[in-house]
MITORZA-331245 format. One record per atom (N, C-alpha, C): chain; atom name; z, x, y. Coordinates in steps of 0.05 Angstrom, whole numbers, plus 5000, padded with zeros to 4 digits. Layout:
% MITORZA-331245
<"A", "CA", <Z, X, Y>>
...
END
This chain:
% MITORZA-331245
<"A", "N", <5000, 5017, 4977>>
<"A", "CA", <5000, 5000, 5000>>
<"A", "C", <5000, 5018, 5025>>
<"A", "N", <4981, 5011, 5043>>
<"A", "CA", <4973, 5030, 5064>>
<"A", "C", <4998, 5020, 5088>>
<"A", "N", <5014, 5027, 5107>>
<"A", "CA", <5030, 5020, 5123>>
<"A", "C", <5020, 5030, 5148>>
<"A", "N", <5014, 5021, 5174>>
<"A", "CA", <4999, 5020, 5192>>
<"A", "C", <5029, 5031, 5216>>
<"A", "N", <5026, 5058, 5227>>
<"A", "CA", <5054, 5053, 5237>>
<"A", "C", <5039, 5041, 5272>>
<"A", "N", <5056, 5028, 5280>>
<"A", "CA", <5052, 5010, 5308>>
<"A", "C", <5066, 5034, 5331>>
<"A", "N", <5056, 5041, 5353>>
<"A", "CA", <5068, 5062, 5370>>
<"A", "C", <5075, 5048, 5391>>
<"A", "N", <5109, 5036, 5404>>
<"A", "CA", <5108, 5018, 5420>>
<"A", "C", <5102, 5033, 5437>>
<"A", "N", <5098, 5019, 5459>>
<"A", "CA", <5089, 5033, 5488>>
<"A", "C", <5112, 5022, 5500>>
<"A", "N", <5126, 5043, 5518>>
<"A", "CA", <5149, 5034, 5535>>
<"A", "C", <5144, 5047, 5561>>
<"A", "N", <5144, 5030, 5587>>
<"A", "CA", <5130, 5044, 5616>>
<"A", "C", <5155, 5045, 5625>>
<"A", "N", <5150, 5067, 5640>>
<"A", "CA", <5167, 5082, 5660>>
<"A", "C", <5174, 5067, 5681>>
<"A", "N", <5198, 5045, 5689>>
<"A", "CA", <5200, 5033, 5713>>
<"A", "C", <5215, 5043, 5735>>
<"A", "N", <5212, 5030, 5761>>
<"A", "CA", <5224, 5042, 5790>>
<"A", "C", <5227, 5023, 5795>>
<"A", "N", <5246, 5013, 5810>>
<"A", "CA", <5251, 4995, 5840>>
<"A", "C", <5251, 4998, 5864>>
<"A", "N", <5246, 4983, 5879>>
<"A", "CA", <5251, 4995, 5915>>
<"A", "C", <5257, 4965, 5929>>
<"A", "N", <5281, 4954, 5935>>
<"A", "CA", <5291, 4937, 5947>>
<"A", "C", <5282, 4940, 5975>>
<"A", "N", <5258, 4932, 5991>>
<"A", "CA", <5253, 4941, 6024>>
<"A", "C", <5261, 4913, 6045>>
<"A", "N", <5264, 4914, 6070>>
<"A", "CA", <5256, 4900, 6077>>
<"A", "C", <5240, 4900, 6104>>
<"A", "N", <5212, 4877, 6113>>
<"A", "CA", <5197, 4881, 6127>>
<"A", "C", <5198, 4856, 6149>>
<"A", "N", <5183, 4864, 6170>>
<"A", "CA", <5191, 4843, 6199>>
<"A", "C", <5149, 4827, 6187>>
<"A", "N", <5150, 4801, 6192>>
<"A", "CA", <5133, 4790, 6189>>
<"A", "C", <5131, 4774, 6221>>
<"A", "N", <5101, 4772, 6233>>
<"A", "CA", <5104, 4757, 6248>>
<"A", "C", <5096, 4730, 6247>>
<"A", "N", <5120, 4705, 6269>>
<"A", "CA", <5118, 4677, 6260>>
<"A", "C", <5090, 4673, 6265>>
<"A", "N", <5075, 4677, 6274>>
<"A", "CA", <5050, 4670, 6284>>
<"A", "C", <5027, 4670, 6273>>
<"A", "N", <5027, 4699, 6263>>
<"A", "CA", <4997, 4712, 6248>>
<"A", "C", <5009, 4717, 6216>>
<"A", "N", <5030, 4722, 6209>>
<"A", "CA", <5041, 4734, 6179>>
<"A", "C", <5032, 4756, 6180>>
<"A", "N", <5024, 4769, 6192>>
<"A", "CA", <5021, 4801, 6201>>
<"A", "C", <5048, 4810, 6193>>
<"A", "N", <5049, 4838, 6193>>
<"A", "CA", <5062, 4856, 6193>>
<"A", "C", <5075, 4873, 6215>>
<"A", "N", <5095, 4886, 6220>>
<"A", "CA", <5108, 4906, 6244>>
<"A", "C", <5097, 4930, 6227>>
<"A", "N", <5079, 4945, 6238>>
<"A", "CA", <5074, 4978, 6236>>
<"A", "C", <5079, 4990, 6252>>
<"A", "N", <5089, 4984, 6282>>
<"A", "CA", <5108, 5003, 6288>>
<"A", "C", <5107, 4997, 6316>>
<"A", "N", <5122, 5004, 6338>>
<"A", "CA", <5136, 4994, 6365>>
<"A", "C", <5140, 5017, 6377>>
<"A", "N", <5148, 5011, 6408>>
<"A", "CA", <5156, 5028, 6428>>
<"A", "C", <5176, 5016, 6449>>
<"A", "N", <5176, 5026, 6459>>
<"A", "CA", <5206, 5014, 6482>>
<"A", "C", <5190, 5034, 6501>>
<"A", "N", <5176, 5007, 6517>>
<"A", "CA", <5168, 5014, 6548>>
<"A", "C", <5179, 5017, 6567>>
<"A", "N", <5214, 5012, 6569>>
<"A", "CA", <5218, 5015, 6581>>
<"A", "C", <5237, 4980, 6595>>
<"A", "N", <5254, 4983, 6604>>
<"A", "CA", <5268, 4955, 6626>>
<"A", "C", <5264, 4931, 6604>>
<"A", "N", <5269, 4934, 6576>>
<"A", "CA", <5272, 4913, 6554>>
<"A", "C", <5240, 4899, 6547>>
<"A", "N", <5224, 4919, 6559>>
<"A", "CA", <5190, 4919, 6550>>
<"A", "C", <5191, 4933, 6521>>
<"A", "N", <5173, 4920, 6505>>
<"A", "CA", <5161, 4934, 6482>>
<"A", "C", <5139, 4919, 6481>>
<"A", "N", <5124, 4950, 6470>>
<"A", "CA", <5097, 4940, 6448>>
<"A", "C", <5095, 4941, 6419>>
<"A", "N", <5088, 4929, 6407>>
<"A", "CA", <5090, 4916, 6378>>
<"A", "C", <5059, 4923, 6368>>
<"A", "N", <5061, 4947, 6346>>
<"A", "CA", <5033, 4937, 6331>>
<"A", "C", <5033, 4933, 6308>>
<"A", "N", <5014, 4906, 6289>>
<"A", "CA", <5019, 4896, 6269>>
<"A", "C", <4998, 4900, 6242>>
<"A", "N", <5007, 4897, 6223>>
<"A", "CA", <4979, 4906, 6196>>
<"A", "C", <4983, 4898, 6177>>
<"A", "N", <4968, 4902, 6152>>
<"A", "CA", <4976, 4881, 6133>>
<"A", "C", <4996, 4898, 6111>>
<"A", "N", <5011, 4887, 6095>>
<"A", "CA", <5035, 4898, 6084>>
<"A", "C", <5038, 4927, 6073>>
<"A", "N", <5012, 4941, 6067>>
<"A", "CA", <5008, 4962, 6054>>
<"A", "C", <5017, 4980, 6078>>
<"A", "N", <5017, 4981, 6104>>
<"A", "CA", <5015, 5003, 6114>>
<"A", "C", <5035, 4991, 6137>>
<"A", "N", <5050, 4972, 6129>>
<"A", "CA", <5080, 4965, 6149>>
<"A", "C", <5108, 4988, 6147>>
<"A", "N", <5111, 4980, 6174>>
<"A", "CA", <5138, 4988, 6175>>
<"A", "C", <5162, 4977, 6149>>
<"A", "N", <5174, 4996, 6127>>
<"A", "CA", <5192, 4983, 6103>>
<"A", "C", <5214, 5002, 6111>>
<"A", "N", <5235, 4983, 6111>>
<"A", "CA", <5265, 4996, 6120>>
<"A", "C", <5286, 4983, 6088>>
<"A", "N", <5293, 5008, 6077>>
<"A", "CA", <5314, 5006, 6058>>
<"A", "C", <5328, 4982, 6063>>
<"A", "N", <5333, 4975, 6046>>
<"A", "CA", <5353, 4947, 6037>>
<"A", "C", <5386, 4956, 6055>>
<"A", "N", <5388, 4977, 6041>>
<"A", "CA", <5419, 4985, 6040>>
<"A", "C", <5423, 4999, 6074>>
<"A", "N", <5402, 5008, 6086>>
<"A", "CA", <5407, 5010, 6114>>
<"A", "C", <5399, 4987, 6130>>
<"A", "N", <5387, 4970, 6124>>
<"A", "CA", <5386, 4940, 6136>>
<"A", "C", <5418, 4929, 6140>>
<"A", "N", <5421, 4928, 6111>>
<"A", "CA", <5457, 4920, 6108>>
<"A", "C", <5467, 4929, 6123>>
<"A", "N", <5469, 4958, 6133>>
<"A", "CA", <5494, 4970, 6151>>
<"A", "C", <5481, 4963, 6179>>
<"A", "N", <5463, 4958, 6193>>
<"A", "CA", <5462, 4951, 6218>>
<"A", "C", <5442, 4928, 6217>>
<"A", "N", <5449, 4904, 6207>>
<"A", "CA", <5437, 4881, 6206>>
<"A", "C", <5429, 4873, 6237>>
<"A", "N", <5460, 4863, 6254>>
<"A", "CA", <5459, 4860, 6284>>
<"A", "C", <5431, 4873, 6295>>
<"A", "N", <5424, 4905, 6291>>
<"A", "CA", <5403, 4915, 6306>>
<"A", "C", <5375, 4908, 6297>>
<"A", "N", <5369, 4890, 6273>>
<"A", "CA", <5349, 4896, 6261>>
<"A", "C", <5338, 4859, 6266>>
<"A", "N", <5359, 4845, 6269>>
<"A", "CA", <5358, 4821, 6271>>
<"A", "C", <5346, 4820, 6305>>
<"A", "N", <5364, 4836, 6319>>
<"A", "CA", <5356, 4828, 6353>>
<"A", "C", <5324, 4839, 6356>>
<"A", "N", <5309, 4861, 6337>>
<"A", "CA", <5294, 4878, 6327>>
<"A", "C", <5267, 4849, 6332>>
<"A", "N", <5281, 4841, 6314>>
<"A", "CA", <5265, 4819, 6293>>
<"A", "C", <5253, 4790, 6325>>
<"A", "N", <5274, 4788, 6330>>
<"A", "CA", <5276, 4765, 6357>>
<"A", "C", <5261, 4778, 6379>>
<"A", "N", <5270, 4795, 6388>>
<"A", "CA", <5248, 4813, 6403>>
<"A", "C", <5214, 4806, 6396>>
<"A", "N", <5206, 4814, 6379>>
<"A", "CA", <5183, 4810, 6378>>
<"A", "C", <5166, 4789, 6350>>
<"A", "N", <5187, 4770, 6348>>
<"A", "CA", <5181, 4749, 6349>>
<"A", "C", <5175, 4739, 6318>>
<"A", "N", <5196, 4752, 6302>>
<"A", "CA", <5181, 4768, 6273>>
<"A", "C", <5212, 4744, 6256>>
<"A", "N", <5203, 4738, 6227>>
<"A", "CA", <5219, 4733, 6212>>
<"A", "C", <5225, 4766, 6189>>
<"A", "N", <5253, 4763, 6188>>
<"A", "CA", <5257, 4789, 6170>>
<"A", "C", <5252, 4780, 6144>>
<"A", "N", <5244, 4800, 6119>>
<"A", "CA", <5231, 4792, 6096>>
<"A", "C", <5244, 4811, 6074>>
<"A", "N", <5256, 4799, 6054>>
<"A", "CA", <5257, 4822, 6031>>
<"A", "C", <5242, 4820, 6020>>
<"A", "N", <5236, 4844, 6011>>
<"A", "CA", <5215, 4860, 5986>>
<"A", "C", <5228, 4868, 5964>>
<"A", "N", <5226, 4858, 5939>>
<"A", "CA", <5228, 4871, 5912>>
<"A", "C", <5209, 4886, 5903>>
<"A", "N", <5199, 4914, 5900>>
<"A", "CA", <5171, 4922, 5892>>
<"A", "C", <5185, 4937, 5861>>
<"A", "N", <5166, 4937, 5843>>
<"A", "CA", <5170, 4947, 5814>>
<"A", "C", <5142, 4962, 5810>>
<"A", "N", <5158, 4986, 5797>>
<"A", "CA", <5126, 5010, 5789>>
<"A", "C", <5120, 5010, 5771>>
<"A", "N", <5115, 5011, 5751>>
<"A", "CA", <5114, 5012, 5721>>
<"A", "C", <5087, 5038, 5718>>
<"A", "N", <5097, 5061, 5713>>
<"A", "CA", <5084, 5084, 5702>>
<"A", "C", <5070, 5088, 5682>>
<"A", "N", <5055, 5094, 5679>>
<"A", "CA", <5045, 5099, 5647>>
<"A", "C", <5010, 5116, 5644>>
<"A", "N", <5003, 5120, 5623>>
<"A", "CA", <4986, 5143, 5633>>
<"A", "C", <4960, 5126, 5621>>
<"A", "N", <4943, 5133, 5641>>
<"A", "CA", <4910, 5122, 5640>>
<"A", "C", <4898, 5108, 5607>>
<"A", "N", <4906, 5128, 5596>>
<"A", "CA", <4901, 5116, 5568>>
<"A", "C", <4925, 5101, 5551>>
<"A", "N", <4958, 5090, 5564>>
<"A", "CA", <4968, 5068, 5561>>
<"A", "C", <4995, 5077, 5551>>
<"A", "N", <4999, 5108, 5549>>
<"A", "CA", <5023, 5119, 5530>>
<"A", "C", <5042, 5125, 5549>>
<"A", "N", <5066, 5127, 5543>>
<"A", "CA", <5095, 5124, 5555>>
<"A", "C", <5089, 5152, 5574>>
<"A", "N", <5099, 5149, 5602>>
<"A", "CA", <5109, 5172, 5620>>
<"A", "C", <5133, 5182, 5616>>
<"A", "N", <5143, 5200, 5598>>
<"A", "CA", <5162, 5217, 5603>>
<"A", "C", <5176, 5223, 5631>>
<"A", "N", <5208, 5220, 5634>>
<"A", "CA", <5220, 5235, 5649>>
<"A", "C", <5214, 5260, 5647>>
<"A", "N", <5215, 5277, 5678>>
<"A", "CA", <5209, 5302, 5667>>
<"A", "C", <5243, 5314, 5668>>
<"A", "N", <5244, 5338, 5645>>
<"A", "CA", <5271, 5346, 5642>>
<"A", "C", <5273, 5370, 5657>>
<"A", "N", <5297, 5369, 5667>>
<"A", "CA", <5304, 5398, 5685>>
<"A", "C", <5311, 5425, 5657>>
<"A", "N", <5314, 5451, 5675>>
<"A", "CA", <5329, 5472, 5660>>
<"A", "C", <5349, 5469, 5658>>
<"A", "N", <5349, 5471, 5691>>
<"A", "CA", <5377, 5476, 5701>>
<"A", "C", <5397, 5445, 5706>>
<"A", "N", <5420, 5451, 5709>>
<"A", "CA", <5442, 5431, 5714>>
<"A", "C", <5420, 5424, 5746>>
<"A", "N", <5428, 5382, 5742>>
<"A", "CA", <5428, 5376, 5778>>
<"A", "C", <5462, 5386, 5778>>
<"A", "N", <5458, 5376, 5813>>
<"A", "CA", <5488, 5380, 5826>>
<"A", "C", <5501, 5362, 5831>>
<"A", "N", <5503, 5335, 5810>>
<"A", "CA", <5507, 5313, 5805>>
<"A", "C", <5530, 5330, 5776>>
<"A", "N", <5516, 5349, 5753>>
<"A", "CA", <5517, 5352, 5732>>
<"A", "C", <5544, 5373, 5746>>
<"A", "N", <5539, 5391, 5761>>
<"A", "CA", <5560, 5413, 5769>>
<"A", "C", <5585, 5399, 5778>>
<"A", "N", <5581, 5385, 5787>>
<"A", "CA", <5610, 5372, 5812>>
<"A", "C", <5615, 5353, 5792>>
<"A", "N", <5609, 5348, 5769>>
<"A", "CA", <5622, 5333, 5751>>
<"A", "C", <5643, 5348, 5731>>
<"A", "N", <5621, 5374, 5727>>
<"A", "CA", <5638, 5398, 5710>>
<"A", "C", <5664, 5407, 5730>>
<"A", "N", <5662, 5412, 5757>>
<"A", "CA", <5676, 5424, 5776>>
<"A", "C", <5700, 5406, 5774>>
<"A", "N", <5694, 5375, 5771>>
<"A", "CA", <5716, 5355, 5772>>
<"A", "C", <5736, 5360, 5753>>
<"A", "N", <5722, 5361, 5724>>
<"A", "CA", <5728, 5350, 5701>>
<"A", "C", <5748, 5371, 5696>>
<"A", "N", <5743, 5399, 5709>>
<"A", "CA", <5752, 5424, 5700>>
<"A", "C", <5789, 5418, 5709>>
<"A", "N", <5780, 5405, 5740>>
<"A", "CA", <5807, 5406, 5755>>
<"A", "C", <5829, 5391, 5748>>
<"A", "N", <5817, 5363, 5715>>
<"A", "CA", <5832, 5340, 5719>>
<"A", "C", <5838, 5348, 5689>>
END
C-alpha cells in the first residue's frame, strides 16, 4: 500500500493594529499636513496605500491630540487591522530566520534570572 505523505503548508503571519484619519467628504485619506501658521493648516489626501498610519498603541497615549487632529481637518478617525501572511512564490512555509547570537531580550533575562 503506497501512502501519499500530505506537506501542510503553514504561513508565516504579522499583525499591525494602525490607525488612519479618513475624510467626511471624499473617504480620502490624510497623507500628510502642515501648520501654516495662526491655527491655519494644509491637508493633503490619497488613497489608503500611501496614508498617513499612526500605531494603535501611540494613538491610545495621546488620543485628545489626534482627535482635535481629526476635527481640524474634518476627518473621521479609523482603525485598521492589517494581516501578512508570508509564504514563498511556490506556496511553502517561510521560516523564522534564527539568530547565532543571544537577542538582548535573551541576555537581561539570563542577567535577571542569575540575580533571583
Amino acid at each position: 500500500m503506497l501512502i501519499k505523505k500530505v506537506k501542510r503548508i503553514k504561513k508565516m503571519k504579522t499583525k499591525s493594529n494602525l490607525i488612519v484619519f479618513r475624510n467626511r467628504e471624499t473617504g480620502e485619506f490624510l497623507e500628510s499636513y502642515k501648520d501654516r501658521g495662526s491655527l491655519a493648516f494644509q491637508a493633503d489626501f490619497c488613497c489608503i496605500t500611501h496614508c498617513l498610519k499612526i500605531p494603535r498603541d501611540k494613538y491610545e497615549e495621546d488620543k485628545k491630540t489626534y482627535k482635535a487632529l481629526a476635527a481640524a481637518f474634518d476627518c473621521e478617525i479609523v482603525a485598521m487591522e492589517i494581516e501578512y501572511k508570508m509564504s514563498y512564490p511556490n506556496g511553502s512555509e517561510v521560516e523564522p530566520i534564527k539568530r547565532e547570537r543571544p537577542s538582548i531580550e535573551d541576555m537581561i533575562k539570563d542577567i535577571i534570572g542569575g540575580l533571583i
